[in-house]
N, C-alpha and C positions, 0 to 999 in steps of 0.2 A: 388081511392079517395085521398089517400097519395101525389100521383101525380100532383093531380088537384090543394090541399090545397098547395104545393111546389109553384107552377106556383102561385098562385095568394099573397102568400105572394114574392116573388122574385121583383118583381116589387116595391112594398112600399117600403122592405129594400132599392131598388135605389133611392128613390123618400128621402128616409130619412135620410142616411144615406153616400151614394156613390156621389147623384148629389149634395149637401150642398159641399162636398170638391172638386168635379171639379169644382166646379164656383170659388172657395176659389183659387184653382191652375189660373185656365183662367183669373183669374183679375188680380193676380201676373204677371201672362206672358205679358198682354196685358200691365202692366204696364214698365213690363223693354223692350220690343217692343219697345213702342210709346217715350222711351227715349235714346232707341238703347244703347245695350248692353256692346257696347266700349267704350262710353262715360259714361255708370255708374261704370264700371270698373273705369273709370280714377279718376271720384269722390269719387268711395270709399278709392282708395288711398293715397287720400288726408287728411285720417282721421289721425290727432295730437297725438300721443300716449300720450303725456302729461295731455292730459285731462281723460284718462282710468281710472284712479285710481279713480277720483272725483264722475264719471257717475261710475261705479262700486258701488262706498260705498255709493251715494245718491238713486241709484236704488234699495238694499238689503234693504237700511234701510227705505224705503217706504213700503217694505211688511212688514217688522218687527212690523212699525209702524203699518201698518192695522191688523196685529195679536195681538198686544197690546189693540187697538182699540174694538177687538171680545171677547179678554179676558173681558177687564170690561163690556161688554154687556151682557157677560154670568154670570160674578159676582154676581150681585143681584138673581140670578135664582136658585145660587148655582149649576152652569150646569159646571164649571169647576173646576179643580184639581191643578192652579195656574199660573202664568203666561208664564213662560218658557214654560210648557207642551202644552198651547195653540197657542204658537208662532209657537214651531214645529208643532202642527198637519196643523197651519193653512198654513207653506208651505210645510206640506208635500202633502196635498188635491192641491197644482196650478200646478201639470201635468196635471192633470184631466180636466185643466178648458175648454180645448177647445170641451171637451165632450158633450152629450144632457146634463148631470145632471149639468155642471159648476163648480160655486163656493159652490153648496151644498156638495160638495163631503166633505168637508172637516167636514159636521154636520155628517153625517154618521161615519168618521173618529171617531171623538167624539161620539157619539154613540155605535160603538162597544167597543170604550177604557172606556169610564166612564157610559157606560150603563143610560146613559140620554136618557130624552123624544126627542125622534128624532123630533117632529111638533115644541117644542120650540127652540130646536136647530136651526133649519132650520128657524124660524123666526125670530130669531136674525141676521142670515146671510142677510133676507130678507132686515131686517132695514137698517144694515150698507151698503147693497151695495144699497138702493132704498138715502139714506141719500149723499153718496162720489158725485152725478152726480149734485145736487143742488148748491155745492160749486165750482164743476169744471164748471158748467155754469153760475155763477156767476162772475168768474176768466174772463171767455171770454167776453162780454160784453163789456168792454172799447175798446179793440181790431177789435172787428166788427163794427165799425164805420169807416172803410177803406175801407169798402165792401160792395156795395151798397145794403138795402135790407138785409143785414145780423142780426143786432140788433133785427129785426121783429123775426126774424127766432131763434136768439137766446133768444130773451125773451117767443118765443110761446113753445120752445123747455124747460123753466123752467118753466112754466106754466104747462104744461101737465105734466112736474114730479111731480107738487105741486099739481096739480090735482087726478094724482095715489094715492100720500099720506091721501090726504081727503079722496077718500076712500077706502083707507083703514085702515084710523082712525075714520072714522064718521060710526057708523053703521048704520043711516040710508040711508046715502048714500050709502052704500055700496049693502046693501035690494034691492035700488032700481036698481041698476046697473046689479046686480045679476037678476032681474025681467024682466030687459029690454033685458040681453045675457042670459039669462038661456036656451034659444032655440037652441043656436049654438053648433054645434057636443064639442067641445072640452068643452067649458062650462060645459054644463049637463055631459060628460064624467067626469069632475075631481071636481064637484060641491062640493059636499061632503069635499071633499080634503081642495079647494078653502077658503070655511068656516071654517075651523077649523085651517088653516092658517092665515087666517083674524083674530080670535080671538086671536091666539097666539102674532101676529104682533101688534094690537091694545094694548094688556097689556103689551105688552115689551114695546112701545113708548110712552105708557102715564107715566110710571117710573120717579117719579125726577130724579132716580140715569143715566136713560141713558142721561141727558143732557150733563154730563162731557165726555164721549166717541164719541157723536155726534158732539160737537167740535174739536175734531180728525180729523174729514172729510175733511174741510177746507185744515189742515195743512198737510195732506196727498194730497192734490190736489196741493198743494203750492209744494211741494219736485216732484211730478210726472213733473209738468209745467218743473222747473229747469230741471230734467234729460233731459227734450228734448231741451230745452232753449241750454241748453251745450253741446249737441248731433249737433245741428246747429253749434256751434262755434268752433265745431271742427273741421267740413268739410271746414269752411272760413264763415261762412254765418251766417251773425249779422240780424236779420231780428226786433228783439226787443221785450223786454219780453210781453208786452200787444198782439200785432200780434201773437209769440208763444203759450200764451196762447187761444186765438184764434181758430189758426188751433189744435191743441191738443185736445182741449173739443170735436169741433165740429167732429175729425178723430174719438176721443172715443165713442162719441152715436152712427157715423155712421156704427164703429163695433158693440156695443151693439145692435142696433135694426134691423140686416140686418141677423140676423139667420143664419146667417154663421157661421162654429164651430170656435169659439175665436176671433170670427170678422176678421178675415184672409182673406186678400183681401180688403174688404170693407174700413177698418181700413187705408194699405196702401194705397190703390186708396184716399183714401178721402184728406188724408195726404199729400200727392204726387201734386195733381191738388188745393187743395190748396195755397200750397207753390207757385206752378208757378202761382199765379193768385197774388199770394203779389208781383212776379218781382222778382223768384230764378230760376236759370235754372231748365230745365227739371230732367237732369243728377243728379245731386244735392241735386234735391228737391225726387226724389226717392231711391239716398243714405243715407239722413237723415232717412226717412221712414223704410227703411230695417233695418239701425244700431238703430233706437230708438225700433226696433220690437225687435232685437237683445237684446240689454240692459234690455228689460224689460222681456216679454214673453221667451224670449231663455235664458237668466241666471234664472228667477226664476225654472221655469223649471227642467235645472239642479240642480240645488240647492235643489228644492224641491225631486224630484226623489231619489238622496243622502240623505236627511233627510230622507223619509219613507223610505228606506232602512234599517237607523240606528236606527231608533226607531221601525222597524215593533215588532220585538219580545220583547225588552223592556212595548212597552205597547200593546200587547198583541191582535196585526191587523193582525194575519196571517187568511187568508182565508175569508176577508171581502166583504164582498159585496156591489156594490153602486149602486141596482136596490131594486126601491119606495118598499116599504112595501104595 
């Protein structure tokens, strides 16, 4: 019986777990392939060390900024212990991110240190990252008028965010939506969940006090554009900040909604055939891609990793747990 229950879990873990990151590999390969491997070599050598330091201290201080950001959301709730303390948990939670749990990791983080309500924790996270995508597509806009048919694509892609937002700020939108997928395995599996997430997210957003942090969003879109804007100009390639903002938003949903862990692959692919569709070499256009994955995801990363280190027993994370209650 043991045997049988083995076998038939073995296969979901593949489906869940194993095949998410060979596709995440297969898209990376198929992307330094299709630009041949010598000639990304010779692009990435062409990176300016001059510009290091700049993309360094703009890329830190964009999480910084989004940690700042989490702190005042959590403020009003009385869910944090001050601002530093939030800054660190909230890089020490972006190793984690390319995990199933993501960016929640870091409300559990806070949870076990400040023994806060995990559903409001977790729905503060929900705000601020459902809130960062409306401004970064908003950024792109001017830019997709170079590309035929993109402006549609970009304005239908801030619609459906603003759309997710109604409901799940309108309750009765939200009723009915619930009514109309309540049938679908994952639905009714996490229903309960679902709603009590909805409530918590609806009283964090109707807040006056979260307008002032929700203006953060923008300005942290505005520093992420830059980091890649100067990631381009290091390799040689001026392609102009409306176009960079552009390809960037549109690279960032197409990690976000591709269910790949950290949007790995999708992210660069997206990135990559972009660029060469504005008139950047192939070569080029998949060394920006790499080195802006590098800047952002591989230094926080690090960064973060060395934080929870230094703070595991200070506040008091040893043997935490990041699996749902």
């Amino acid at each position: 019986m043991a045997a049988s229950t083995d076998r038939t879990r073995w296969p979901r873990w593949i489906t869940r777990r194993l095949l998410p990151a060979l596709v995440s590999v297969a898209i990376l390969a198929l992307v330094v392939l299709y630009v041949r491997p010598q000639e990304l070599g010779t692009a990435l050598s062409r990176f300016h060390l001059a510009y290091l330091p700049l993309i360094l201290f703009l890329a830190m201080g964009y999480y910084v900024l989004k940690g700042w950001q989490w702190h005042l959301f959590l403020k009003p709730l009385k869910l944090d212990h001050g601002a530093l303390e939030t800054v660190l948990i909230y890089l020490a939670g972006q190793p984690t991110s390319i995990l199933p749990l993501g960016e929640l990791s870091r409300a559990f983080i806070l949870r076990r240190h400040a023994k806060v309500n995990l559903g409001e924790a977790s729905a503060t996270v929900v705000v601020q990252e459902l809130l960062y995508p409306i401004g970064l597509i908003a950024a792109a806009i001017p830019g997709a008028s170079r590309v035929p048919g993109a402006q549609a694509a970009v304005v239908t892609a801030l619609v459906g965010i603003l759309a997710i937002s109604v409901i799940l700020l309108w309750p009765r939108a939200f009723a009915v939506t619930m009514r109309v997928t309540e049938h679908l395995p994952l639905v009714s599996r996490y229903a309960p969940d679902i709603r009590a997430l909805q409530k918590d997210v609806s009283f964090i957003a109707r807040r006056p006090a979260t307008l002032a942090p929700a203006l953060l969003g923008p300005v942290a879109a505005a520093v992420a554009i830059t980091v890649f804007y100067l990631t381009m100009r290091s390799v040689g390639v001026d392609l102009g900040l409306y176009q960079a903002a552009f390809v960037y938003a549109v690279a960032h949903l197409a990690g976000g909604v591709s269910l790949l862990p950290g949007g790995i692959g999708a992210y660069e692919g997206t990135m990559t055939f972009l660029l060469i569709a504005f008139g950047v070499a192939g070569a080029a256009a998949a060394a920006i891609a790499i080195l802006n994955r590098a800047f952002d995801r591989g230094l926080v990363t690090l960064v973060g990793a060395i934080v929870y280190l230094l703070i595991r027993r200070p506040l008091d994370l040893a043997e935490i747990s990041f699996a749902p209650d």
